[in-house]
KERO-99986 format. One record per atom (N, C-alpha, C, O, CB): x, y, z. Coordinates in steps of 0.05 Angstrom, whole numbers, plus 5000, padded with zeros to 4 digits. Glycine has a CB too. Layout:
XYZ
...
# end
This chain:
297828921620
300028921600
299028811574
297428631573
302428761611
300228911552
299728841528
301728711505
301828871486
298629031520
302928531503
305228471490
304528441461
302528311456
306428231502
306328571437
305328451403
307928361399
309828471411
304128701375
308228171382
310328121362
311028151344
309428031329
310628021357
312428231333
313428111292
315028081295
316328181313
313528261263
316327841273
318427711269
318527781236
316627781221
318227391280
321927841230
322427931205
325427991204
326927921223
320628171198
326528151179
329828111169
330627851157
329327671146
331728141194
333127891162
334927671145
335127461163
335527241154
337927781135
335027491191
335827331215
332827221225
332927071245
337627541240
330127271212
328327231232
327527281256
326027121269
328327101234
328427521267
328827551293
326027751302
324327881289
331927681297
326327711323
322927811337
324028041348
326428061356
320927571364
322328201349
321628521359
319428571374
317428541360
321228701339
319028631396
315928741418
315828941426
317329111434
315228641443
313628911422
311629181436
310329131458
308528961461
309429281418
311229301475
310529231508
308829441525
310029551544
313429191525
306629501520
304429711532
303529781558
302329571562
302329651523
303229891574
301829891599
299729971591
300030211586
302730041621
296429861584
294630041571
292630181597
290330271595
292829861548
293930171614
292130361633
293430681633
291930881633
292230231668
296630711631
297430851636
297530991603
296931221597
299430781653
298430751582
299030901550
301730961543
302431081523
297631201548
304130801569
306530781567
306730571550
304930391550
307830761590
309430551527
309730281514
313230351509
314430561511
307430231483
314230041500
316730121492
316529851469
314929681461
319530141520
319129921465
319429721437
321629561448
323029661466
320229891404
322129391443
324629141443
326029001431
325828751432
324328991449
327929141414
329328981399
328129061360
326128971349
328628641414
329629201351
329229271328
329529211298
330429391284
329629401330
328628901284
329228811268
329728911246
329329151249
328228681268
330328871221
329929001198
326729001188
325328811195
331828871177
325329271168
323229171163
321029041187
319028901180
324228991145
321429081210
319329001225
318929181236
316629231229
319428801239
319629391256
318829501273
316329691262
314829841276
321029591284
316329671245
313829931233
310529861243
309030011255
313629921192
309929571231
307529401236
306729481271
304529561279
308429021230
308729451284
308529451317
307929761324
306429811343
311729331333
309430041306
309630241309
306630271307
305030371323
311530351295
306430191289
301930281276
300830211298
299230381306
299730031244
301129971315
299629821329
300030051351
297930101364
300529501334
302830211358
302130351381
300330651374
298530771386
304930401397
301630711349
299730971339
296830921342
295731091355
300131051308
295330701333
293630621332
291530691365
289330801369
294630361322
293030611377
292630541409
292930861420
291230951435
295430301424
295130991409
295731191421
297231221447
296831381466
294031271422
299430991443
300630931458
302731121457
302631271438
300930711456
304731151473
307731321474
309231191479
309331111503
308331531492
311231091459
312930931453
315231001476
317230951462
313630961422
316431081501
318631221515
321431081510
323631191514
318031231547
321030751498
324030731500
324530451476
322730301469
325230651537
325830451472
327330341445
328630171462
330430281473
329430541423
328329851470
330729671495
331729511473
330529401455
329329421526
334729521478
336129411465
336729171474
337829201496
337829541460
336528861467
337628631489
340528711489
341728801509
337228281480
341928651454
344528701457
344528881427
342728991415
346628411462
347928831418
348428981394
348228901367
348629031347
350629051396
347428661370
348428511342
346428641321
344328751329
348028141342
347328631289
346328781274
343528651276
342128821286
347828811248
342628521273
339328331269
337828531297
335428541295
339527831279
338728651314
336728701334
336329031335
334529161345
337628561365
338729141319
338629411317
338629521291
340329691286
340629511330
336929461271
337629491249
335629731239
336129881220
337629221235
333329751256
331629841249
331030171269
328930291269
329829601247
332830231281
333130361315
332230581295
329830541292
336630381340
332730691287
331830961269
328431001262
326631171265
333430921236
328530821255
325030761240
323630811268
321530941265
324130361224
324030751288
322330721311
323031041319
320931181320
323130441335
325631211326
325831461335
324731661318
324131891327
328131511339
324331571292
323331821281
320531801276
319231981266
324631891256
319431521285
316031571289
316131661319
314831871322
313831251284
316931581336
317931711369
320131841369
322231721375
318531491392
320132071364
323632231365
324032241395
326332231404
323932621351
321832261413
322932251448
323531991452
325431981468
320432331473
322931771445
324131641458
326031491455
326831451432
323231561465
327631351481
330631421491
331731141472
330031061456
331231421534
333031051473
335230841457
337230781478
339430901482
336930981429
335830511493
338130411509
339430151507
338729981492
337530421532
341130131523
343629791513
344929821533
345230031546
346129761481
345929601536
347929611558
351529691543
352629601523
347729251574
352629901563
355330021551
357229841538
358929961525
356830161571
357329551539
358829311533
358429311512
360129201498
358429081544
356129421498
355029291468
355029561456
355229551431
351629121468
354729841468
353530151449
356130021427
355929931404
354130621469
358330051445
359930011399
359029931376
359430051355
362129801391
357429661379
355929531355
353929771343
353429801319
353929241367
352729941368
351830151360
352930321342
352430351318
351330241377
354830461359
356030731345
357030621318
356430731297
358830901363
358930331317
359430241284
358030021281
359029821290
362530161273
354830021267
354629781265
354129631243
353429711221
353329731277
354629341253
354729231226
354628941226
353728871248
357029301212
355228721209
355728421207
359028441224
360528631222
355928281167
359428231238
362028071246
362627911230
364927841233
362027921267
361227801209
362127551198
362027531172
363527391158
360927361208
359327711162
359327751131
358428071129
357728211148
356827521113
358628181096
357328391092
354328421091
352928221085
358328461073
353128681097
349128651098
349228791075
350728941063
346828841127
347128691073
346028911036
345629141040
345729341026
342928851017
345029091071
344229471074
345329661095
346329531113
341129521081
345629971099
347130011120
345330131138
343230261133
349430161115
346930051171
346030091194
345930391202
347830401218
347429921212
345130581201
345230861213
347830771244
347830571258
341030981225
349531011244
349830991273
349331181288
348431401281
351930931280
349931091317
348831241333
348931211368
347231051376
346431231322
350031281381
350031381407
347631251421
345631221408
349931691407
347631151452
344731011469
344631311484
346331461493
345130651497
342531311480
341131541507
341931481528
342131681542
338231561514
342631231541
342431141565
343430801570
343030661551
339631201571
344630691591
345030421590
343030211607
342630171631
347730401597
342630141594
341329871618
343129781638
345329771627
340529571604
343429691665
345529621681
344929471695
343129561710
346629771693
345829141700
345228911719
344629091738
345729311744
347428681726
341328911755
340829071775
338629251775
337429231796
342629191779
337929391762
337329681755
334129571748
333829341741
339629841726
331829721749
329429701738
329129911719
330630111718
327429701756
326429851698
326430041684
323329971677
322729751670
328830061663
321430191680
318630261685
317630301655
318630461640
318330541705
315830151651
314230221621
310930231627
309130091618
315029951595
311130521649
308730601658
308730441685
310930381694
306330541636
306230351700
306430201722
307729971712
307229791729
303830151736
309229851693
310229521692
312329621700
312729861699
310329301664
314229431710
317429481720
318729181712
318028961720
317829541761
321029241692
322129041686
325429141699
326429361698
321528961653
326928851712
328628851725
330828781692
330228671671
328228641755
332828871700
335028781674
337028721691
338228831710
336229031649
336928491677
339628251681
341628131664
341127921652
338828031688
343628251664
346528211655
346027951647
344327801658
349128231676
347627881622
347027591617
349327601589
348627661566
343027511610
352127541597
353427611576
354227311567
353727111581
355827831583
355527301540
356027031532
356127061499
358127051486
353626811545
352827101488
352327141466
354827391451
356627371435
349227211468
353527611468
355227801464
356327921493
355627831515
353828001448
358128111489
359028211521
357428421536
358028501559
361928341519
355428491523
353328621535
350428561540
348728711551
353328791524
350228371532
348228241525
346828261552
348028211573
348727981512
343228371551
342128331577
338728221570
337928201547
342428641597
337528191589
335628121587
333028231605
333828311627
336327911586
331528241604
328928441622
326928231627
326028081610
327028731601
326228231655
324528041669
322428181689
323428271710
326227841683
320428211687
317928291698
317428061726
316427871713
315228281672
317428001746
316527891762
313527841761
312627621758
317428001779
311828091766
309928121768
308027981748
306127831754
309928351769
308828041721
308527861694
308627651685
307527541666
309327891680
310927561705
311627261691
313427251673
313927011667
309627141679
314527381662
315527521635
318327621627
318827861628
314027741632
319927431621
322227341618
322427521578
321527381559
322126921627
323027691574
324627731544
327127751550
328327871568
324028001526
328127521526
330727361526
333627441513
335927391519
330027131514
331827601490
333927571474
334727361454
333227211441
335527591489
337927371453
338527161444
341027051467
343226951463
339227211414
339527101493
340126781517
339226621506
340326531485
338726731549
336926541515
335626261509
333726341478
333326551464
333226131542
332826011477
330925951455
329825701457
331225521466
332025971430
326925661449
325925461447
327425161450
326325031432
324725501427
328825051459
330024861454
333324911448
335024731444
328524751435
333725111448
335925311439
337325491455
335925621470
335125471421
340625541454
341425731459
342725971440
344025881421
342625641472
342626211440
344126401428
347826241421
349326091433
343926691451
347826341401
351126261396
352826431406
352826671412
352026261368
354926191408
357726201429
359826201414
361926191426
358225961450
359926211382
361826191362
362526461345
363726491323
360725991343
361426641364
362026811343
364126991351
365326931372
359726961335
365027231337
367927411351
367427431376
369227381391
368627741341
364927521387
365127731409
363527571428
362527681448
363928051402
363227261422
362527081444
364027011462
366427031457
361926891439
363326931486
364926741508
362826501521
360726521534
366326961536
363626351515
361926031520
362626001551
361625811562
363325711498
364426161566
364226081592
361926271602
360226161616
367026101606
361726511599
359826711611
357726701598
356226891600
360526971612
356626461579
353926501576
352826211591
350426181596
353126551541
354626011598
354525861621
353125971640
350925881646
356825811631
354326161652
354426331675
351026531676
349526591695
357526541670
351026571651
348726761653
346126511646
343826511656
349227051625
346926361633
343926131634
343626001662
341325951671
344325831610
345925961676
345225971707
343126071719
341425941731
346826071721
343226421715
342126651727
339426641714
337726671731
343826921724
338526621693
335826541686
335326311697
334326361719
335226521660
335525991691
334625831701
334025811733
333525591744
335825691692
334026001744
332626051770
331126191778
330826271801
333526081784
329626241753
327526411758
325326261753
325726111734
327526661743
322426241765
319626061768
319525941747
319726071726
317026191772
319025691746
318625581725
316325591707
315925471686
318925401731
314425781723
311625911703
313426041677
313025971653
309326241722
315726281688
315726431671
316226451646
318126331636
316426541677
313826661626
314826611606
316426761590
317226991595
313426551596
317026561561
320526631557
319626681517
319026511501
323626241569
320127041513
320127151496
323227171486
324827301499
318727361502
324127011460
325226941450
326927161432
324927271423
324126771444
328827281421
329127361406
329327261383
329927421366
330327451412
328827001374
327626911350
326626611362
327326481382
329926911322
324526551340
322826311344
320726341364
319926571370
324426081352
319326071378
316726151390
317426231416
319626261426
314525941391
314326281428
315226361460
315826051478
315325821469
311926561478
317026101501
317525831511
316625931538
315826151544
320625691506
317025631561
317225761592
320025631602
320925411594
314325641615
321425821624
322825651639
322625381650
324725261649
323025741653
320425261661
320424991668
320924841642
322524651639
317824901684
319424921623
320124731595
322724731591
323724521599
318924811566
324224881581
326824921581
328024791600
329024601588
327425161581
328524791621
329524621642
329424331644
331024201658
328424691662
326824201626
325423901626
326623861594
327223631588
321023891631
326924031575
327423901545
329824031539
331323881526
325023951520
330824281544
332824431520
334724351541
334624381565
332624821508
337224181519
339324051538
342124291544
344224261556
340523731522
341624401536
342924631555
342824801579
344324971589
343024771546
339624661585
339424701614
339524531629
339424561654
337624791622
339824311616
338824061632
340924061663
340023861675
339323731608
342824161677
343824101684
344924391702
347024411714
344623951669
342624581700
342324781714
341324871739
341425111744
341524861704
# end
């Protein structure tokens, strides 16, 4: 497996590129403003085949850029979990206006607690994890170790619970459901650095008690 990053937009928020380089499968994760391009080169480069666009959730900072990535990959698919496609089809700020506008647009497909989803031989499991937003999910590789978060967790940090379309009891609920996973694993952030579960569990006091 091959993981890249960039971090960029108005929000700072991180975007990946996630490769199988035996097979030449890759997908992208999470589509910032202004970032996803750098990662796009890196797969052209490689000659990778981009198959899927994973959405964690809807908020404008993670989908801003969903276009830029389909029309260097027009095949591949654009998925989210159905709780969140609205942010899709209208998207935009909850809270303030953006300088710029979001294309909309329809998911190919939904992610669904439960469900795996193959990026070449890797298999990442997606797990519901609502709170932040009501769709909000997250993709965990067993095999990898490899926890991308979103904006569940963060370095010392949780995703916010203040916003319209939060609920501070179900992201309770969903930091449960991560914090039981190995404490090797590691934890790709939707913004800031990478972290692991055991750390998180020993310092970020929002787990402390998980």
């Amino acid at each position: 497996m091959k993981i890249s990053t960039n971090t960029g937009g108005l929000a700072a928020t991180n975007a990946y590129l996630i490769a199988d380089e035996t097979t030449g499968d890759a997908a992208m994760i999470d589509a910032p403003q202004d970032t996803v391009l750098p990662l796009l080169n890196v797969a052209k480069h490689h000659r990778w085949n981009v198959r899927y666009l994973l959405l964690t959730h809807g908020h404008w900072d993670h989908i801003s850029d969903h276009k830029v990535v389909t029309d260097a990959y027009p095949n591949a698919k654009v998925l989210i979990h159905a709780l969140d496609e609205p942010k899709l089809i209208t998207p935009g700020s909850l809270i303030f206006s953006l300088p710029y506008t979001i294309p909309p647009r329809r998911a190919d497909g939904y992610l669904e607690d439960g469900k795996t989803i193959s990026i070449g031989k890797l298999e990442f499991q997606i797990i519901f994890t609502p709170g932040h937003s009501p769709g909000h999910v997250v993709l965990y590789s067993p095999t990898e170790s490899l926890l991308i978060a979103g904006d569940l967790l963060f370095a010392g940090a949780i995703g916010r619970t203040d916003l319209p379309d939060s609920d501070p009891a179900a992201m309770e609920i969903s930091l449960q459901r991560v914090a039981q996973l190995p404490d090797h694993t590691s934890v790709r952030p939707g913004h800031g650095p990478p972290t692991t579960i055991g750390k998180e569990k020993r310092s970020n006091p929002f787990l402390q008690s998980k």
